[in-house]
N, C-alpha and C positions, 0 to 999 in steps of 0.2 A: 504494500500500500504506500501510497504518498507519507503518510504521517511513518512507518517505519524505516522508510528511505531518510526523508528529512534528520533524524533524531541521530540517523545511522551517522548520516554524512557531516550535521553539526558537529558529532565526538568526534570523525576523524579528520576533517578538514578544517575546523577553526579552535585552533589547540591554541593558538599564540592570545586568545581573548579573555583578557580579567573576568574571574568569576561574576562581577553585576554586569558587565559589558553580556557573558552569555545569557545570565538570565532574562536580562529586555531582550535579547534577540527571539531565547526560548519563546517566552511568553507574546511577545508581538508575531511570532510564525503560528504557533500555537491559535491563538484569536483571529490573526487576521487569513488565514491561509488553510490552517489543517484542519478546524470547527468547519471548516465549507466542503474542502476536497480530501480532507485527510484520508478518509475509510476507503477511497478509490485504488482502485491497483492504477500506479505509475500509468502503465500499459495504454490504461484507455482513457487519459486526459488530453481534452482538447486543446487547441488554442481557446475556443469560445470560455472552456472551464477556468482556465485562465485569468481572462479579459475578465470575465464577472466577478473573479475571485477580486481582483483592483476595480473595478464599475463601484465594490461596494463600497472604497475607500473615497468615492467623490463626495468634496464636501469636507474632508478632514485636511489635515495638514498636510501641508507640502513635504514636511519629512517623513511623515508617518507613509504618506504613500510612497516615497521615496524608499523609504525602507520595505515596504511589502512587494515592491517592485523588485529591489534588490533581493531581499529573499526566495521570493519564486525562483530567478534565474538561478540563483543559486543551485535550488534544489532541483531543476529540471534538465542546468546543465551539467551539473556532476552525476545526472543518472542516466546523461547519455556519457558522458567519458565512460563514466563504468560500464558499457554497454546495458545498461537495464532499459532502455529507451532507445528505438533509432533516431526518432524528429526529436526536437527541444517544443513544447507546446508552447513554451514562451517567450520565442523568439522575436514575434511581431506584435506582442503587447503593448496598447496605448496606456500611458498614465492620465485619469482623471485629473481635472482641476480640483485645485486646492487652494488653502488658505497659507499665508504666512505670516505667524505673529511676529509685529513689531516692539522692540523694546525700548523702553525712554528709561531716564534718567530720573531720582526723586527729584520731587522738587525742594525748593529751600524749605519750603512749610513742612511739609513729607519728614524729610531728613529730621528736622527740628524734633518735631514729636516722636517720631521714630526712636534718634538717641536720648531723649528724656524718658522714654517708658524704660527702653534699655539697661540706663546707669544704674538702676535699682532692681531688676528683675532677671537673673539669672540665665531665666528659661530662653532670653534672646541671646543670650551667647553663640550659639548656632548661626545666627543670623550674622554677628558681630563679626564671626570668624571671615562671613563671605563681604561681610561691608568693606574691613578692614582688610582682609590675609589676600582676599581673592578666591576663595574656595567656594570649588563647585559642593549641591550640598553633597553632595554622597562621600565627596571628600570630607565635609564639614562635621559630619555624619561621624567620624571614624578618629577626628584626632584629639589626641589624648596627652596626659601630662609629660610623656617622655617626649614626645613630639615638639616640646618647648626648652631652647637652648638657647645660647650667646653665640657673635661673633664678633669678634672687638668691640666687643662691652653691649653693644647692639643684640636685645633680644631677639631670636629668630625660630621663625615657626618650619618644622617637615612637615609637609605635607606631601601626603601618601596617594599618590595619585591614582586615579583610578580608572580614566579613560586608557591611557597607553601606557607604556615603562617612561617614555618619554615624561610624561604629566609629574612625575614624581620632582620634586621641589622646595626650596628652601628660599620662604619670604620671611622680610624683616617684621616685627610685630608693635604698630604704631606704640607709643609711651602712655596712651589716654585707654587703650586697648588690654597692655600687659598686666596692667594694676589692679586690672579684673579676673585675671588667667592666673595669676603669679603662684598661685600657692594649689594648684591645680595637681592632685599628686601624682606620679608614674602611669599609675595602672586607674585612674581614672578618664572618665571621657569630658572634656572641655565645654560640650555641650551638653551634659547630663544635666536634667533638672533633679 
């Protein structure tokens, strides 16, 4: 079937992907692909199967269909490399329109109230991490007191990155920032309420 090709082909062709990197990929092939054609033998998907399987993604984002786009190929062209398929069914697949969220900037007013809830409430730390550090959350998500160090006297944060091996990095951690984190122990998380 499609769904045990796919699951076959994730373990043995995308080895090199951080364990949350697979998990969205799982769960997004999962929903947007194998709940539709999953139970199908390979064998007898069409292009039409296809095209509908992405028709249902019109209307969502532009990445989202991007990525269901990408994963189809995926799974249709590594099941003709392995001979399980002669045609790729999704060869000639159009991508529906989509949307693409735009992102702005807080405003002064935003920002103001924002770091006044902050200075006293812990639970935004998480958020502080990404105002301040740069961290995506999932990074934000994961760092912890050992992840807090000096470099010429300049406190500085690792951050364990989670997109690539590349991502992984070491920012400075503003002085209005640290004063909040400083006593943050080893084996605790920064962002734990």
């Amino acid at each position: 079937t499609v769904s045990a090709w796919a699951y076959k082909a994730v373990e043995t062709y995308k080895t090199n992907q951080k364990d949350i990197t697979r998990e969205k990929y799982i769960q997004r092939m999962k929903k947007c692909i194998l709940d539709e054609i999953g139970d199908m033998p390979l064998k007898q998907v069409k292009p039409f199967d296809c095209q509908m399987v992405l028709n249902k993604q019109s209307g969502k984002s532009k990445t989202q269909i991007n990525e269901t786009y990408q994963t189809l190929k995926f799974i249709f062209n590594t099941a003709r490399i392995n001979k399980l398929i002669v045609n790729d069914p999704s060869l000639d697949i159009v991508k529906p329109k989509g949307y693409k969220n735009t992102r702005r900037a807080l405003t002064d007013e935003e920002r103001h109230h924002f770091l006044k809830v902050a200075e006293t409430d812990e639970r935004f730390n998480l958020f502080l991490l990404m105002y301040y550090c740069g961290c995506r959350p999932s990074e934000a998500r994961e760092v912890m007191g050992k992840d807090i160090d000096f470099l010429n006297e300049q406190p500085m944060l690792h951050i364990r990155g989670t997109k690539t091996e590349n991502a992984d990095r070491v920012v400075p951690i503003p002085d209005v920032f640290y004063g909040k984190i400083k006593d943050t122990k080893p084996d605790e998380y920064v962002g734990a309420t």
